[in-house]
C-alpha positions as CSV (number, residue, x, y, z in Angstrom):
1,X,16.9,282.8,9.9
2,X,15.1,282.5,6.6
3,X,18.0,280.7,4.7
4,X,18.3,278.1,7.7
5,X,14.6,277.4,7.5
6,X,15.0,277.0,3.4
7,X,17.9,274.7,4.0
8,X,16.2,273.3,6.5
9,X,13.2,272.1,4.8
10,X,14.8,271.2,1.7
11,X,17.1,268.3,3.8
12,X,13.9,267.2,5.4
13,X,12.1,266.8,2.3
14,X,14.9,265.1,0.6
15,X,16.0,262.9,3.7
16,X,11.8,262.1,3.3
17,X,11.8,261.3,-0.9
18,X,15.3,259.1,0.0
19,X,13.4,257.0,2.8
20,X,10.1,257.2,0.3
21,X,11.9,255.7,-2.4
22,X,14.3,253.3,-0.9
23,X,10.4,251.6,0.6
24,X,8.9,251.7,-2.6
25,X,11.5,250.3,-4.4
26,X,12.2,247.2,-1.9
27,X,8.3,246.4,-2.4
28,X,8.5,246.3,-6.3
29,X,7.6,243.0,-8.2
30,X,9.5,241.5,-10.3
31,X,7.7,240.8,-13.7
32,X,6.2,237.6,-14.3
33,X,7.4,237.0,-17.3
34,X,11.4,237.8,-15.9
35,X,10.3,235.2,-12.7
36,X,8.9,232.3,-15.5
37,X,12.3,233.1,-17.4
38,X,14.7,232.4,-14.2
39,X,12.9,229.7,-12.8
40,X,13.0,227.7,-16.7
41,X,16.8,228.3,-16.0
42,X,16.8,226.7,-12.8
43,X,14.5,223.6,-14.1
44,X,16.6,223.1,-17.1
45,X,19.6,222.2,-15.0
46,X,17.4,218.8,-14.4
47,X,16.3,218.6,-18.3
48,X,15.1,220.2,-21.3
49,X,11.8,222.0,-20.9
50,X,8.9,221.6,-23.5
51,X,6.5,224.0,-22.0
52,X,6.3,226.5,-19.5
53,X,3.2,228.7,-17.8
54,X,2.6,231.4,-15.2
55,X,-0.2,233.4,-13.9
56,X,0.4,237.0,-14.4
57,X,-1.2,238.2,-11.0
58,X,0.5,237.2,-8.0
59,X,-1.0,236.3,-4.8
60,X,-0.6,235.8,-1.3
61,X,1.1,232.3,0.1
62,X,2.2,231.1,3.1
63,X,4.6,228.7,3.7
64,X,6.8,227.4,6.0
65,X,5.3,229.8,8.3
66,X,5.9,232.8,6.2
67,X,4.0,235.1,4.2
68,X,4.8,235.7,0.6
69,X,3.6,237.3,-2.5
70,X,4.4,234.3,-5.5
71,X,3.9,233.9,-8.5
72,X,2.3,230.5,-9.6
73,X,3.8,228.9,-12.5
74,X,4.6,225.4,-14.6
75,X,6.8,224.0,-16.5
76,X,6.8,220.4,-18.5
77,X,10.2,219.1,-18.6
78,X,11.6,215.4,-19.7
79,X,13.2,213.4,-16.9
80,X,14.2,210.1,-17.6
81,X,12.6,210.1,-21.3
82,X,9.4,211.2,-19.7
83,X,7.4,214.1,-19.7
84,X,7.0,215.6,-16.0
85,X,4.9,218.9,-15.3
86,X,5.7,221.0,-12.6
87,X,4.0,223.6,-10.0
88,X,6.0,226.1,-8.8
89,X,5.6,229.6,-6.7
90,X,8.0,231.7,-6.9
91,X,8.8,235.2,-4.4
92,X,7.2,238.1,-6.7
93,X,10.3,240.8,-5.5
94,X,13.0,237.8,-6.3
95,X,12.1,235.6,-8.7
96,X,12.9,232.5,-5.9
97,X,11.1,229.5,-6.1
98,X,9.3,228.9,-2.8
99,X,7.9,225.3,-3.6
100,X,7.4,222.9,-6.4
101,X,5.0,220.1,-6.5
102,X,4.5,217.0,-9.4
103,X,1.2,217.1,-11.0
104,X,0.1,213.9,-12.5
């Protein structure tokens, strides 16, 4: 009876530390300066990028109906021969850019 218990408890605890872990790592951020890196690669696809921003604390956005935690970033690209900057917020777990907007 005492083994069963002992064996007992120690798949509980580790079925516990699995389900613990598996949470805790699907909730992790991505840092910001890996998110500012992927989202220069997917703005350089439309032209070379002079300059590029982000905040390093993330906050809470909702769009399209859904809440997110994004980073807010910029870049200042050349379009055309003309310098453009750009906001973006991008998912703090993925890296994906939820919106971008011109600023003038």
């Amino acid at each position: 009876m005492n083994k069963r218990n002992t064996a007992l408890s120690f798949g509980l605890g580790l079925a516990a530390g699995i389900v613990i872990g598996t949470q805790l790592v699907q909730r992790r951020k991505m840092s910001p300066e890996k998110v500012l890196k992927q989202a220069k690669e997917a703005f350089k696809q439309q032209g070379p990028i002079s300059g590029s921003w982000i905040y390093m604390n993330a906050e809470k956005i909702i769009r399209n109906g859904l809440l997110y935690n994004a980073y807010r970033g910029g870049v200042t690209h050349t379009i055309d021969g003309k310098n453009k900057q750009l906001e973006f917020y991008a998912d703090a777990q993925n890296g994906t850019i939820i919106s971008t907007t011109e600023v003038s």
